[in-house]
C-alpha positions as CSV (number, residue, x, y, z in Angstrom):
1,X,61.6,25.2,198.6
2,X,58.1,26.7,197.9
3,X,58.4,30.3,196.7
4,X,55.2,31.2,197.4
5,X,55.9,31.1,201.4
6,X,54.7,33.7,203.5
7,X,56.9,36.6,204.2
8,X,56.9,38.8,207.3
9,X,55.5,42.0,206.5
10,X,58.7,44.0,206.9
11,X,62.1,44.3,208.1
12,X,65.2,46.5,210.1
13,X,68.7,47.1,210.2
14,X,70.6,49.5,212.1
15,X,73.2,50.6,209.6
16,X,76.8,52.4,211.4
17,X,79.8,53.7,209.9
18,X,82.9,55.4,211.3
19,X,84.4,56.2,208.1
20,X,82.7,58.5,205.4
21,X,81.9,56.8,202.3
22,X,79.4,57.2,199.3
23,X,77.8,54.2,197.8
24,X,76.8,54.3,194.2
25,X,74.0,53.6,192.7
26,X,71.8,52.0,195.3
27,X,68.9,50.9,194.4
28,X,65.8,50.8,196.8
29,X,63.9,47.4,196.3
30,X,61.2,48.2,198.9
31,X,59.6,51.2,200.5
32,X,62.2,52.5,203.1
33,X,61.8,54.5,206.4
34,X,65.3,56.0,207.9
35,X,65.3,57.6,210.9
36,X,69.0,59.4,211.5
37,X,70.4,59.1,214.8
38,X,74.1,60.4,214.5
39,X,76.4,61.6,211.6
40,X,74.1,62.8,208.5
41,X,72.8,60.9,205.0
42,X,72.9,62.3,201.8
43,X,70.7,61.5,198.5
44,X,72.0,62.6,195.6
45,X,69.8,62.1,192.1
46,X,68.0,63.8,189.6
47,X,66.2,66.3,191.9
48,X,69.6,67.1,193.3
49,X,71.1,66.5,196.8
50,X,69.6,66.0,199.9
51,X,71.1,65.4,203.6
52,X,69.2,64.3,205.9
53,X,70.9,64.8,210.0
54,X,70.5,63.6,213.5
55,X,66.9,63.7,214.4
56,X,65.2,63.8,210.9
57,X,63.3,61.1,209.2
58,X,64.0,60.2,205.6
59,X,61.4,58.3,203.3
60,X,62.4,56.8,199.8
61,X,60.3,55.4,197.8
62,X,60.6,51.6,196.0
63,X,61.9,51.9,192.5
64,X,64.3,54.6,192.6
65,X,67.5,54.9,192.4
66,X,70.4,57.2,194.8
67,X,74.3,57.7,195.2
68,X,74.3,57.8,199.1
69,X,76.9,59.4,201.3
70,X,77.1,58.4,204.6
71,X,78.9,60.7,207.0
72,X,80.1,60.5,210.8
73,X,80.0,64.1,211.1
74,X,80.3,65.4,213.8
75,X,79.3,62.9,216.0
76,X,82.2,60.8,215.1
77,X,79.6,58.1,213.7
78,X,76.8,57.7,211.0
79,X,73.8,55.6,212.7
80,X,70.1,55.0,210.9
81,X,67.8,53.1,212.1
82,X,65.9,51.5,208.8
83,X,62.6,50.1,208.3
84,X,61.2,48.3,205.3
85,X,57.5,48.1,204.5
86,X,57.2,44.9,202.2
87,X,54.5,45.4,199.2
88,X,51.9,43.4,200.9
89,X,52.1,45.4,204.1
90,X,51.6,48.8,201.7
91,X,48.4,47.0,200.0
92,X,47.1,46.1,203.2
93,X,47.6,49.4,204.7
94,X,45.5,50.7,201.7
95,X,42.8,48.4,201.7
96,X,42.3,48.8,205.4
97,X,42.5,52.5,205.4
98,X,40.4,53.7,201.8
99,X,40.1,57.5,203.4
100,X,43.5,57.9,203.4
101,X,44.3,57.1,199.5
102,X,43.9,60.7,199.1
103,X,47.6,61.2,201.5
104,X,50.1,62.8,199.1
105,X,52.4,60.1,198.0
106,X,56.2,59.8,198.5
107,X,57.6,60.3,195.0
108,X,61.6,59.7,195.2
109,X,62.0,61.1,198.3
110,X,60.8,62.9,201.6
111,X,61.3,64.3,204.8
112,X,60.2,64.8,208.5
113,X,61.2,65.7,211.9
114,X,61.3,62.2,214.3
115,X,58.9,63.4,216.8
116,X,58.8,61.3,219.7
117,X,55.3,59.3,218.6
118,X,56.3,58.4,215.1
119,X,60.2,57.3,216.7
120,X,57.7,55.4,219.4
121,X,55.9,53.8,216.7
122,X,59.2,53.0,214.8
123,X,60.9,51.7,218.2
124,X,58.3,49.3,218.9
125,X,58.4,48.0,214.9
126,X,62.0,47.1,215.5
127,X,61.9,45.4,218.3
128,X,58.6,43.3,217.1
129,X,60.8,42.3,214.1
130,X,63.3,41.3,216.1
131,X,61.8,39.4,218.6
132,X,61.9,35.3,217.1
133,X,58.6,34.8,219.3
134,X,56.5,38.1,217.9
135,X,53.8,37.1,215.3
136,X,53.7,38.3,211.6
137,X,50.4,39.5,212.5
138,X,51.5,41.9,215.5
139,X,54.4,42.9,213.3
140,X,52.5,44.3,210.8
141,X,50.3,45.7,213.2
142,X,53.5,47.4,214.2
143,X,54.2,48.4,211.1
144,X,51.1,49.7,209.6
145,X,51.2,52.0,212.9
146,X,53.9,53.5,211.9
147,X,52.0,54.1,208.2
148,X,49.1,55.4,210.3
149,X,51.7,58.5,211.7
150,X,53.2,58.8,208.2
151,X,49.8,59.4,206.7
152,X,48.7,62.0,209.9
153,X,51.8,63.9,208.5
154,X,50.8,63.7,205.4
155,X,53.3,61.0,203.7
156,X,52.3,57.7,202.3
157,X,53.8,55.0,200.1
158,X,52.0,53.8,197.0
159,X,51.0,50.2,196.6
160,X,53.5,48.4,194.2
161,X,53.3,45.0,192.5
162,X,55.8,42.5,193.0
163,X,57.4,41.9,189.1
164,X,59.2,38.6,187.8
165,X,62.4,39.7,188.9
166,X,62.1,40.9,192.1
167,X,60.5,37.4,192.2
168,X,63.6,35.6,191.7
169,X,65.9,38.3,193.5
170,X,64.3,37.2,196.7
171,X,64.6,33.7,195.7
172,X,68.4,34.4,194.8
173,X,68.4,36.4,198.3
174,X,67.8,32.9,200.3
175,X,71.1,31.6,199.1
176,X,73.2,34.2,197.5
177,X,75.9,31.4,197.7
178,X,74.2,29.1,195.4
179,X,75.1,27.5,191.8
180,X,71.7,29.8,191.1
181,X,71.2,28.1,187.2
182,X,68.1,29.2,184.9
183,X,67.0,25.2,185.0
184,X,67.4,25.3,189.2
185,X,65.1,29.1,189.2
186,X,62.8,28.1,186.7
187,X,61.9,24.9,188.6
188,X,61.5,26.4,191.9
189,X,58.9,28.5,190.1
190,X,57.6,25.4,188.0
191,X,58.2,27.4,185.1
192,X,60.2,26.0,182.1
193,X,63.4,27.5,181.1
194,X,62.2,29.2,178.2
195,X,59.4,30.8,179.9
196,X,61.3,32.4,182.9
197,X,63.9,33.7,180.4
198,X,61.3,35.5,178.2
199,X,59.4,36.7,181.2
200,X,63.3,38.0,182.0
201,X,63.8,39.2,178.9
202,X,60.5,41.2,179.4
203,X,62.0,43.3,182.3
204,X,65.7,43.5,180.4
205,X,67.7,41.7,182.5
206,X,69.2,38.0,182.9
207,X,69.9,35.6,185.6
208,X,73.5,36.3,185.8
209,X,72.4,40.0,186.0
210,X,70.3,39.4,189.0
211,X,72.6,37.3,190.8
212,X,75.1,40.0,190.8
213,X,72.8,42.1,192.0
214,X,71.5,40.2,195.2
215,X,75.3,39.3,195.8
216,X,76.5,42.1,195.8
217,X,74.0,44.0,197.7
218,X,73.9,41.6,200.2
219,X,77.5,42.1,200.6
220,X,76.9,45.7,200.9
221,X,74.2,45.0,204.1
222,X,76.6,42.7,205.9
223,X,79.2,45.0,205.6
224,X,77.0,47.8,207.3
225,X,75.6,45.6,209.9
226,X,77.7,43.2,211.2
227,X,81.2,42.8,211.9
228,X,82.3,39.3,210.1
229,X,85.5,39.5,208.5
230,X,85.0,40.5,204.6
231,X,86.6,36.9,203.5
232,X,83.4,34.4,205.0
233,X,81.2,38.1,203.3
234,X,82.5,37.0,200.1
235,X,82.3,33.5,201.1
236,X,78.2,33.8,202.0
237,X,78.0,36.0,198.9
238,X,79.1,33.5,196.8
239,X,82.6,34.6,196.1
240,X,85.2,31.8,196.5
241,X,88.0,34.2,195.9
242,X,88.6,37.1,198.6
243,X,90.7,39.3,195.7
244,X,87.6,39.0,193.0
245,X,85.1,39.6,195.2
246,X,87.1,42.8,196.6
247,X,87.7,43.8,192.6
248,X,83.9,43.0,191.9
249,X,82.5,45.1,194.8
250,X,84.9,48.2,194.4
251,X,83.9,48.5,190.5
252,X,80.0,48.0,192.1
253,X,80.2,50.4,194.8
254,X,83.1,52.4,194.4
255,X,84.7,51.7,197.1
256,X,87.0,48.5,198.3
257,X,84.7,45.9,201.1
258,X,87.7,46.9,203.7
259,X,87.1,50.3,203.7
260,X,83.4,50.0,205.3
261,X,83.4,48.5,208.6
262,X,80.0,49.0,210.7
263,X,80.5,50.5,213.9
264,X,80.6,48.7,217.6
265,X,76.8,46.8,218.6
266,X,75.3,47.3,214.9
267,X,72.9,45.0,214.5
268,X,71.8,43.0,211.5
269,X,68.5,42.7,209.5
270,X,66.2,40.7,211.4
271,X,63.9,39.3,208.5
272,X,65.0,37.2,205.7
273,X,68.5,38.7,206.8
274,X,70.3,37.4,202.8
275,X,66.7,38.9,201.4
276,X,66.1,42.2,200.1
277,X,68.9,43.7,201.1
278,X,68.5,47.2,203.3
279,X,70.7,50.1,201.4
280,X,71.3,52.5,204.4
């Protein structure tokens, strides 16, 4: 597998809930757009809490960190549609557009109405990631439109680097079923063992550690977005047992896998759908 491979530029989930739940601790690996289309989201962190309802756009930034509420009310549903700008779309979108450096950044969170151009502009980004036949190139064409508006409102994401272990989270997040071993990771990156663990080390975390993560998070997504039963979840997660994978996720999350089931026609991530998992 070469881990250098080309990744499309972003990706999309429609995450829907008919039961309120709050997620802890979910941690945004990329640059996320919401836009809330029934029931209401709330962040809660260290600037406090913030709901977002129907007909608002939310913005979080990579890096940070949220409890999340998601809540049916009163539409009887929670529905978002989410977008992810990958970290070479954001550096494009900079280096193509140098007047617009000076657009105030998104720092933990933001805010907007969804006007009817910018939910244009979003629409036609989800369905170019969805379509199998669209180009990475009109994708993120697609996409940087949609930074184009965010900027004209005066929002914009900062460029971020990609570090080690996000590196082998997305490697993990091809097959977060996999006997994932520090020998089996550091040859993929044609690293020895003792350099990927220090480069690890450097970032405070392990293998094991990262595995979790992607697992579980993973789990998370599928559980928003489609409707397999949580047994083949577990199973795709990497969990051979359906009782510790249920015991694993509730201490993770809070919550048991059963309780979240999406609601009728969500759809799934369209890009790298086991990689970088969405948090809606």
């Amino acid at each position: 597998m070469n881990v250098e491979l080309s990744l499309p530029p972003g990706a999309t989930a429609l995450v829907a809930s008919r039961v309120h739940h709050r997620v802890a601790t979910v941690a945004i690996r990329e640059h996320m757009l919401g836009w809330v289309q029934a029931g209401s989201k709330t962040l809660l962190g260290p600037t406090g809490e913030h709901r977002y309802v129907a007909g608002e756009v939310f913005l979080v930034a990579q890096g940070t960190q949220w409890d999340v509420i998601n809540d049916p009310a009163p539409q009887g549903r929670y529905v978002a549609q989410i977008l992810l700008f990958g970290p070479a779309l954001v550096q494009a979108f900079h280096a193509r557009h140098p007047a617009l450096q000076t657009t105030p950044q998104v720092r933990g969170r933001a805010a907007l109405p969804a006007d009817g151009e910018l939910c244009g502009a979003i629409q036609r980004s989800v369905e170019s990631l969805q379509s199998p036949t669209t180009s990475s190139a009109l994708q993120e064409h697609r996409l940087i439109e949609v930074l184009l508006l965010l900027a004209e409102r005066g929002f914009s994401f900062a460029p971020e680097t990609v570090s080690w272990q996000d590196k082998v989270r997305r490697l993990i997040a091809y097959r977060p079923h996999a006997d994932w071993t520090l020998e089996a990771v550091a040859q993929e990156f044609h690293l020895s063992v003792s350099t990927l663990s220090r480069r690890l080390a450097q970032h405070g975390t392990t293998l094991g550690s990262l595995v979790r993560e992607v697992r579980l998070e993973t789990a998370l997504v599928l559980l928003q977005t489609t409707e397999l039963p949580v047994g083949e979840i577990a199973q795709r997660c990497g969990y051979e047992s359906h009782s510790r994978f249920s015991a694993v996720f509730r201490r993770r999350f809070g919550f048991a896998p059963s309780h979240l089931r999406p609601a009728e026609g969500a759809q799934g991530l369209t890009r790298r759908e086991q990689e970088t998992p969405v948090p809606g």
